[in-house]
C-alpha positions in Angstrom: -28.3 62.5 -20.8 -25.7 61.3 -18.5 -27.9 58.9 -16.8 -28.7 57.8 -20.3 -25.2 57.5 -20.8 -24.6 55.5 -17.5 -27.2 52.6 -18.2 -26.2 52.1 -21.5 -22.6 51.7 -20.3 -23.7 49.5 -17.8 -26.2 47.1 -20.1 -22.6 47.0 -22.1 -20.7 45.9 -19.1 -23.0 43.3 -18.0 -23.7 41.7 -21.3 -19.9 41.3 -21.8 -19.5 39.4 -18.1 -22.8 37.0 -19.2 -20.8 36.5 -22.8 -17.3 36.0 -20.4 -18.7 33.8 -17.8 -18.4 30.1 -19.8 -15.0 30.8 -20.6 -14.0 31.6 -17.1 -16.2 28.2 -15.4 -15.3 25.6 -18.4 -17.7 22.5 -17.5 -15.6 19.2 -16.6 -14.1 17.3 -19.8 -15.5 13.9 -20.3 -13.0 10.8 -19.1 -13.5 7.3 -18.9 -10.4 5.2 -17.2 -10.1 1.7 -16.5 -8.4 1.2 -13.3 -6.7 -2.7 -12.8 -6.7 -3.6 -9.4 -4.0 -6.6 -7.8 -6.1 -7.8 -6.0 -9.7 -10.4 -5.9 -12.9 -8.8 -5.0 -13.3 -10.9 -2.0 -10.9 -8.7 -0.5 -13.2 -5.8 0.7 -10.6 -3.6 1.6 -7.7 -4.1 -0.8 -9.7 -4.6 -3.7 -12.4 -2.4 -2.2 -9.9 0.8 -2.2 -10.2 1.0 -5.3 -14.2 1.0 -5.9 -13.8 3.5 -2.9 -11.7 6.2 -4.7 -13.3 5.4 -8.0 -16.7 6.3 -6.3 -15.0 10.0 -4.6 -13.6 11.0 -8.1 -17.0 10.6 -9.8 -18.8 11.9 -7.0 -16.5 14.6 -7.0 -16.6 15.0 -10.9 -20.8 15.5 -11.1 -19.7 11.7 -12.9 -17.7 13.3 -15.2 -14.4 11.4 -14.7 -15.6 7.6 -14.6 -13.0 5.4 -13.5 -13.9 1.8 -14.1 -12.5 -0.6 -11.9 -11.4 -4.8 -12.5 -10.2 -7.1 -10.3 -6.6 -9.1 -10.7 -6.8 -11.2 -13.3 -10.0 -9.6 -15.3 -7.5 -7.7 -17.7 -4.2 -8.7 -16.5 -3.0 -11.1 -13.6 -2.8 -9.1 -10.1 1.1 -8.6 -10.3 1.1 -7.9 -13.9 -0.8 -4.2 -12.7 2.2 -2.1 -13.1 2.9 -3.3 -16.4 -0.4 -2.8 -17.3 -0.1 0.9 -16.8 3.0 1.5 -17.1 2.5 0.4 -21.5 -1.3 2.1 -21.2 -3.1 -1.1 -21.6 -5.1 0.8 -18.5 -4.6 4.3 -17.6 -4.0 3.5 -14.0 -3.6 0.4 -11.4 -4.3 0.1 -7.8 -1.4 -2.1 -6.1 1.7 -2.7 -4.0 4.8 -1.2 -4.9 7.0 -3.8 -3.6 5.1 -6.9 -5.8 8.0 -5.3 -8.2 11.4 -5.6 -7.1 11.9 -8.2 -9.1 12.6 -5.1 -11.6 14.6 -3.0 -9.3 14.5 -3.3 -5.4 14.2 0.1 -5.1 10.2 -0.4 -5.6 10.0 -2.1 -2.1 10.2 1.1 -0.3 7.2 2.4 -2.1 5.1 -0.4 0.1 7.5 -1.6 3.1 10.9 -3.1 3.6 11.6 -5.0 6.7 12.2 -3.2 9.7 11.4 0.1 8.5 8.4 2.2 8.7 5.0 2.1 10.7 2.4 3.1 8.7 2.0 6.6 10.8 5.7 7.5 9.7 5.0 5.6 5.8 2.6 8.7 5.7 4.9 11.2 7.4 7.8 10.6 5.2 5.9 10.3 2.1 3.7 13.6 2.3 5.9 15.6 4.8 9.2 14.0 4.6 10.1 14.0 1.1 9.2 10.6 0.2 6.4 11.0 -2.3 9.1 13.1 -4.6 11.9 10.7 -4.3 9.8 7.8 -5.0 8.3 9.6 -7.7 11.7 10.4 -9.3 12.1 6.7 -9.4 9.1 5.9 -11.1 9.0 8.0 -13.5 12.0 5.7 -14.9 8.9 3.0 -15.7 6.7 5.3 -16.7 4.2 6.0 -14.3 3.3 8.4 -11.7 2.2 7.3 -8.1 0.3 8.5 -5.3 -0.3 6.8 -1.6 -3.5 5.4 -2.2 -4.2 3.1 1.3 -1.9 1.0 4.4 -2.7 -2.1 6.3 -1.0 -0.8 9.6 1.7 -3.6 10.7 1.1 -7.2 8.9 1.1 -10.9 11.1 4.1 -12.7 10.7 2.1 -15.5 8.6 0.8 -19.1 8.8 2.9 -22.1 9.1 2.4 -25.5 9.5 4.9 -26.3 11.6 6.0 -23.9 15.2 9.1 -21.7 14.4 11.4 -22.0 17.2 14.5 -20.8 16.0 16.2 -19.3 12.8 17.3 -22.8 12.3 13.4 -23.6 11.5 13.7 -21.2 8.2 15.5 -23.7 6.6 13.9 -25.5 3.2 10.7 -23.5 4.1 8.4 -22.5 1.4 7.1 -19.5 2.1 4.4 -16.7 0.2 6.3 -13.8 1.2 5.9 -10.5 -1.1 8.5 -7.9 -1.7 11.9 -7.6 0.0 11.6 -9.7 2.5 11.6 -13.3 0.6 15.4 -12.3 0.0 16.0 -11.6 3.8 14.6 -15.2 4.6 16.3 -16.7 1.8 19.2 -15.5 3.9 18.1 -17.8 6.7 17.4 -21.0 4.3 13.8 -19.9 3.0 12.6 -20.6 -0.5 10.4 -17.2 -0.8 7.8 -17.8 -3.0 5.6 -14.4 -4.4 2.1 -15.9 -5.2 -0.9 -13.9 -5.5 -4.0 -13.6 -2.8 -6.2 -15.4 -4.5 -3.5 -18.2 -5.7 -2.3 -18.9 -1.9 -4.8 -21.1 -0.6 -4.6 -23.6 -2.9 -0.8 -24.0 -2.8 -0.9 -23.9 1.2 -3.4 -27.1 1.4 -1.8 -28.9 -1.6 1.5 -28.8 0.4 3.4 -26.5 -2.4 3.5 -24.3 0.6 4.5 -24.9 4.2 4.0 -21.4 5.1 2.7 -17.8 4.1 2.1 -14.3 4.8 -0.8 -12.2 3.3 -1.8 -9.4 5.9 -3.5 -9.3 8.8 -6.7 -11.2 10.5 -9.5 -9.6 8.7 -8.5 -10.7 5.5 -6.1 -13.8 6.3 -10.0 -15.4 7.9 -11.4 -14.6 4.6 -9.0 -16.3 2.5 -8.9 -19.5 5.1 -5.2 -19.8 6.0 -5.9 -21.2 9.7 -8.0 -24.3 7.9 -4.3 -25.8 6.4 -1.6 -24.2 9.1 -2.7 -23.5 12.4 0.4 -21.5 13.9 -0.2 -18.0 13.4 3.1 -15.4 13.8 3.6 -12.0 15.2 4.9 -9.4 14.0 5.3 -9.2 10.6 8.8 -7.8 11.1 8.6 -6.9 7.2 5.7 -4.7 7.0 5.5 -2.4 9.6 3.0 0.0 7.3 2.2 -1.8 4.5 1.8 1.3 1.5 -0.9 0.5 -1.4 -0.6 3.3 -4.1 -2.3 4.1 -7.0 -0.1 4.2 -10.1 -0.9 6.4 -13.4 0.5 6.0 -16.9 2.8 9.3 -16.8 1.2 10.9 -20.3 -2.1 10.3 -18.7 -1.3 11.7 -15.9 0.3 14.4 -17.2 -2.8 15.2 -19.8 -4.9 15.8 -16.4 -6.8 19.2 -15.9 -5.1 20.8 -13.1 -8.7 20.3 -11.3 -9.2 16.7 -11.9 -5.3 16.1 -11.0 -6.1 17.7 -7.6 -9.4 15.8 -7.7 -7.4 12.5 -8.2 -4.7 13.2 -5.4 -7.7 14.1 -2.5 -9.7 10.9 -3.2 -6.5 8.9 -3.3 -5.7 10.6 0.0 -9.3 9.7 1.2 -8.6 6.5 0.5 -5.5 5.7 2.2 -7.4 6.8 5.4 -10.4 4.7 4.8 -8.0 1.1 4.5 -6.2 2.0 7.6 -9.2 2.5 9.8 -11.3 -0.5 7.9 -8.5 -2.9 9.3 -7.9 -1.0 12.5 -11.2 -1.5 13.6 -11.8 -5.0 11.9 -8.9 -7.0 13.0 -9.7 -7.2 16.6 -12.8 -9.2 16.4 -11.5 -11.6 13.8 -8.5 -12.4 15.8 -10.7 -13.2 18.7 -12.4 -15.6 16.1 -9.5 -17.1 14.2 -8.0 -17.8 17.8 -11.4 -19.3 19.2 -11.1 -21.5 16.0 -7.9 -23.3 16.7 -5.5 -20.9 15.7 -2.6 -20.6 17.6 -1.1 -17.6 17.9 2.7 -17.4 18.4 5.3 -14.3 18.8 8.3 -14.8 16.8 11.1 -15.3 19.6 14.1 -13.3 20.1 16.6 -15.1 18.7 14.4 -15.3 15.3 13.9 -11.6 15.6 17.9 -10.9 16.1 18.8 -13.4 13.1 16.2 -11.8 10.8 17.5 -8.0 11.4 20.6 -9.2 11.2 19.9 -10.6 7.8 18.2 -7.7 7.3 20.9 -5.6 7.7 23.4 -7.4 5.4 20.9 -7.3 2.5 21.0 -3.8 2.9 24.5 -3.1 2.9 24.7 -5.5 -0.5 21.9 -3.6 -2.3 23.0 -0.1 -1.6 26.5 -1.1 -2.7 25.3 -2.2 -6.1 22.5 0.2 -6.6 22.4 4.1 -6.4 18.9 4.6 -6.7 18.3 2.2 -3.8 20.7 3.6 -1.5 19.5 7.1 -2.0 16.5 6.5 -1.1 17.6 3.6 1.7 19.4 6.5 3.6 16.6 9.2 3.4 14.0 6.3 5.1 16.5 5.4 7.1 17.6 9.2 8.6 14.0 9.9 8.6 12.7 7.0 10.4 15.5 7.4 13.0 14.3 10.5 13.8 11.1 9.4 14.0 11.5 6.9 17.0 13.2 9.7 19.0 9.3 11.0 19.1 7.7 7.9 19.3 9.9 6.4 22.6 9.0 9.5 24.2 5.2 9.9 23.5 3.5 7.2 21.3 5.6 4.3 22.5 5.3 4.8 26.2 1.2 6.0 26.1 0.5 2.3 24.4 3.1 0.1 26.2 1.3 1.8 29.7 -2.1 1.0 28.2 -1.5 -2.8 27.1 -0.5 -3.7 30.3 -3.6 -1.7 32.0 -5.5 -4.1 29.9 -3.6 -7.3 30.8 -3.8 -6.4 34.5 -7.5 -6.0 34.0 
């Protein structure tokens, strides 16, 4: 009787766990998001980023979250992306932060400012250091949420048609410069211009340009810069670690499973690895080539580099007078990055500067 008893009670129990079960494992929901990119598809790596996390969130989803992804310019022009998600014409965009100070300076610091942050301490202050929740409190004033989504490593000073010798040669030069630093060389006579990548070319051979910046070799040989100015520039004192992030309307974001939200954040994360290493181990050989095909590459001299920090450093002391949200998060980098170098001088620094000039010795 009591064994009887027992099985009965049992059948009971396990027909109640096989009627629980669904409700505990709900199946994925069903989402379809378009995704607008900045950037042309003949960029492998910038516009390819975002085909890259696109592909981890299905993959991660059994294809149940599809994120569809266009190019600049197939929904809205490349530095009309924010906007784009920011009023839900897309759920989401894949670009550089800085393409928007025009709005409020304070984006720059999502992507780069000059002389700030490698791209080793961009990822250290943003995911350890506080910076992903400051920035975050900032953009939530334009309606979006953002999350690190790729970083060029430091950027080449650019292509000009002429050799820069001095500070003096900044004067009346037209330059594609994007984000903050266009003001700093307007400091120094400049007339920044912020064009997109796939618009440069053009103005560079027609002569609207006598100079511009875009990244670094891999991509600046796609795009064709050394055909129209042959002088190439080093460093690109302005992008030390060049941020991309991805950047989600807020209610979309917000209306997110907790799982696809985590889903979302790990292939972003993914992501920002993958662009790194594609142009870490890409721009050697095309510098080799650009180089063996005329290009002349030049290192900014001293003076240039003293004037430019200089200018630097007055920008900065006229933003964060005039805007609180800049300066509060101006002074966080800033502490941060400071802190930073006392590592880097010690370790990082001296282990490279010993290895380059093992190399040049041979």
């Amino acid at each position: 009787m009591q064994r009887r008893q027992f099985l009965k009670a049992a059948g009971v129990g396990l027909t109640a766990t096989a009627v629980a079960s669904p409700a505990i494992a709900q199946p994925m929901p069903e989402t379809k998001w378009r995704l607008t990119s900045s950037f042309p598809k003949s960029l492998d790596t910038l516009y390819g980023a975002a085909e890259v996390f696109a592909k981890a969130v299905a993959e991660a989803t059994d294809n149940k979250f599809k994120i569809q992804v266009f190019a600049g310019g197939e929904i809205v022009p490349g530095l009309q992306a924010l906007d784009a998600a920011q009023n839900g014409t897309v759920e989401m965009c894949h670009t550089a932060s800085y393409y928007y100070f025009g709005k409020d300076p304070t984006f720059a610091f999502g992507t780069a400012v000059p002389f700030g942050l490698n791209s080793r301490m961009q990822n250290a202050w943003q995911f350890f250091g506080g910076g992903i929740d400051l920035m975050n409190e900032f953009y939530k004033n334009y309606n979006v949420h953002g999350i690190p989504c790729g970083n060029t490593g430091c950027q080449m000073g650019g292509w000009f048609r002429k050799e820069i010798k001095s500070p003096a040669d900044f004067n009346g030069l037209k330059m594609r410069i994007g984000g903050f630093a266009g003001t700093v060389l307007k400091k120094l006579g400049a007339v920044p211009q912020q064009i997109a990548g796939g618009d440069i070319y053009p103005a560079l051979e027609k002569g609207t340009l006598d100079a511009c910046e875009w990244v670094g070799p891999y991509d600046d040989e796609k795009l064709g810069f050394h055909k129209v100015a042959k002088y190439y520039y080093y460093p690109g004192w302005w992008e030390g670690g060049a941020m991309l992030h991805n950047f989600i309307n807020i209610d979309k974001w917000n209306a997110l499973t907790p799982a696809y939200k985590s889903i979302v954040r790990t292939a972003s994360e993914m992501t920002n690895t993958w662009m790194q290493s594609k142009y870490d181990a890409g721009n050697p050989a095309a510098l080799k080539r650009l180089v063996g095909g005329g290009a002349q590459l030049r290192p900014f001299t001293a003076d240039t580099m003293d004037a430019c920090h200089k200018a630097s450093l007055e920008l900065y002391q006229e933003t964060t007078a005039t805007n609180a949200a800049f300066k509060k998060v101006y002074d966080h980098m800033v502490a941060f990055r400071n802190d930073q170098y006392l590592w880097w001088q010690v370790a990082e620094y001296t282990f490279d500067t010993y290895q380059i000039r093992v190399r040049a010795r041979g």
